[in-house]
C-alpha positions as CSV (number, residue, x, y, z in Angstrom):
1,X,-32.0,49.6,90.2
2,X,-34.5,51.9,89.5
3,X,-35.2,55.2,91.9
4,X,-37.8,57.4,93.2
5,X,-37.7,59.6,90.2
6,X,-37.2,56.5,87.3
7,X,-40.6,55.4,89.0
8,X,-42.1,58.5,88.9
9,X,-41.5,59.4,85.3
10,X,-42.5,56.0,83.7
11,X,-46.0,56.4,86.5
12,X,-46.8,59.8,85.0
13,X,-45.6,59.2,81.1
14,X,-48.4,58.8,78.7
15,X,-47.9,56.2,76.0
16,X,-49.3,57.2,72.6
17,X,-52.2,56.0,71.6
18,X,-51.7,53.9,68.6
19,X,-49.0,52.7,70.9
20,X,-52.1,51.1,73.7
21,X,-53.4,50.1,70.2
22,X,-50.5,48.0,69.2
23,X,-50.1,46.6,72.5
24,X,-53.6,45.8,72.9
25,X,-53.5,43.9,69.6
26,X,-50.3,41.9,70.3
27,X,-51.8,40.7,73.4
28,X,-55.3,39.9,72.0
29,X,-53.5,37.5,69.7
30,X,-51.5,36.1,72.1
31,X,-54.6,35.2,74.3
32,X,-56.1,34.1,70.8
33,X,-53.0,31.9,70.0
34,X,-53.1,30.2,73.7
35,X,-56.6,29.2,72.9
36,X,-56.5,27.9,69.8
37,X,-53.5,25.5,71.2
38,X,-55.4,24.7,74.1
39,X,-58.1,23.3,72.0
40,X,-56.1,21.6,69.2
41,X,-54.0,19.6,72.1
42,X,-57.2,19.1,73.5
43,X,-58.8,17.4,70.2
44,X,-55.1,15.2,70.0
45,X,-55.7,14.3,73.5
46,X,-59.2,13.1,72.9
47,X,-58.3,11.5,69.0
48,X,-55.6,9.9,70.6
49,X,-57.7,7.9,73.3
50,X,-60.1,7.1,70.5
51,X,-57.7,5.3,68.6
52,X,-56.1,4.0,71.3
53,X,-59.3,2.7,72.2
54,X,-60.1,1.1,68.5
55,X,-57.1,-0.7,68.4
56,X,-57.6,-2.6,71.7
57,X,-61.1,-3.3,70.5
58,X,-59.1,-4.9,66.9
59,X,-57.0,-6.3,69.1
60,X,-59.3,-8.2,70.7
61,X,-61.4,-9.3,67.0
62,X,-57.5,-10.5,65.7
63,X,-57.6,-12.7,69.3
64,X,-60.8,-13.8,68.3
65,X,-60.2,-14.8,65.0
66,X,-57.4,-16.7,66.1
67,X,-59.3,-18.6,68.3
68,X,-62.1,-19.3,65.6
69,X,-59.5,-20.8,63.0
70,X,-57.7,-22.9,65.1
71,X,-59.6,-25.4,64.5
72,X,-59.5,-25.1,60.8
73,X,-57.9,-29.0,60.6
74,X,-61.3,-30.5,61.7
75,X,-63.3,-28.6,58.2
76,X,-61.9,-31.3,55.9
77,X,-62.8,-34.1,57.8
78,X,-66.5,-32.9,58.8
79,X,-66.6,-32.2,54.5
80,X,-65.5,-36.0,53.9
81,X,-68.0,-37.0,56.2
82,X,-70.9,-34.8,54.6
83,X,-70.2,-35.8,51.4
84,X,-70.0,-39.4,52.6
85,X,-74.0,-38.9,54.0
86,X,-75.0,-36.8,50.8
87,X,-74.0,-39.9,48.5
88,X,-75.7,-42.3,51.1
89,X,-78.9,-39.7,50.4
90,X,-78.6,-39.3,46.6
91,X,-78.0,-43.7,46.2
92,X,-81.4,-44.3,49.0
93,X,-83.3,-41.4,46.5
94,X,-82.1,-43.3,43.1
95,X,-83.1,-46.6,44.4
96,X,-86.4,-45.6,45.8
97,X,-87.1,-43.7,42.7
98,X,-86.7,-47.1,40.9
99,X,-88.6,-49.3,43.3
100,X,-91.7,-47.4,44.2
101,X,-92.0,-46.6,40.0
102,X,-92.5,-50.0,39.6
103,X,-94.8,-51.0,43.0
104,X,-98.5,-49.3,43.2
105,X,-98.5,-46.3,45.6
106,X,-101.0,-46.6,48.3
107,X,-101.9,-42.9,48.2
108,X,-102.1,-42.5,44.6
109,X,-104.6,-45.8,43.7
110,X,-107.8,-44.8,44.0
């Protein structure tokens, strides 16, 4: 336990100078240190939500895609059935070729 006298000698001692100095410095950079840490955890903090954020939004697009190609099945039937009305087009187009070549077009007799 310290006394009276321990008390008063350590009140009244002067510290050196380039001692304060050295003490001053060590606690500036401790002070420094606390808030550069501060601010990094505070940037993880915040990059964190971000990407915690982006993958809930990718999340949601792979739910969606899902949902889109489900139906994939149904594409080769609808492109048999095209192709089925683009050959009824293209035999309707050779025939009326033929046909109106050899009847007299209203529009171009004069």
């Amino acid at each position: 336990m310290l006394n009276t006298d321990t008390v008063d000698l350590l009140a009244t001692k002067r510290f050196p100078s380039h001692e304060m100095d050295w003490w001053l410095v060590i606690n500036l950079t401790g002070v420094v240190v606390i808030v550069a840490v501060v601010a990094l955890l505070s940037l993880l903090v915040m990059l964190v939500a971000t990407i915690d954020r982006n993958v809930t939004a990718i999340g949601g697009t792979l739910t969606a895609i899902t949902e889109n190609t489900q139906h994939t099945p149904l594409i080769t039937e609808t492109a048999a059935g095209v192709d089925a009305v683009l050959a009824e087009g293209l035999n309707h187009h050779l025939f009326l070729t033929r046909v109106t070549g050899s009847v007299e077009h209203p529009v171009t007799s004069g």
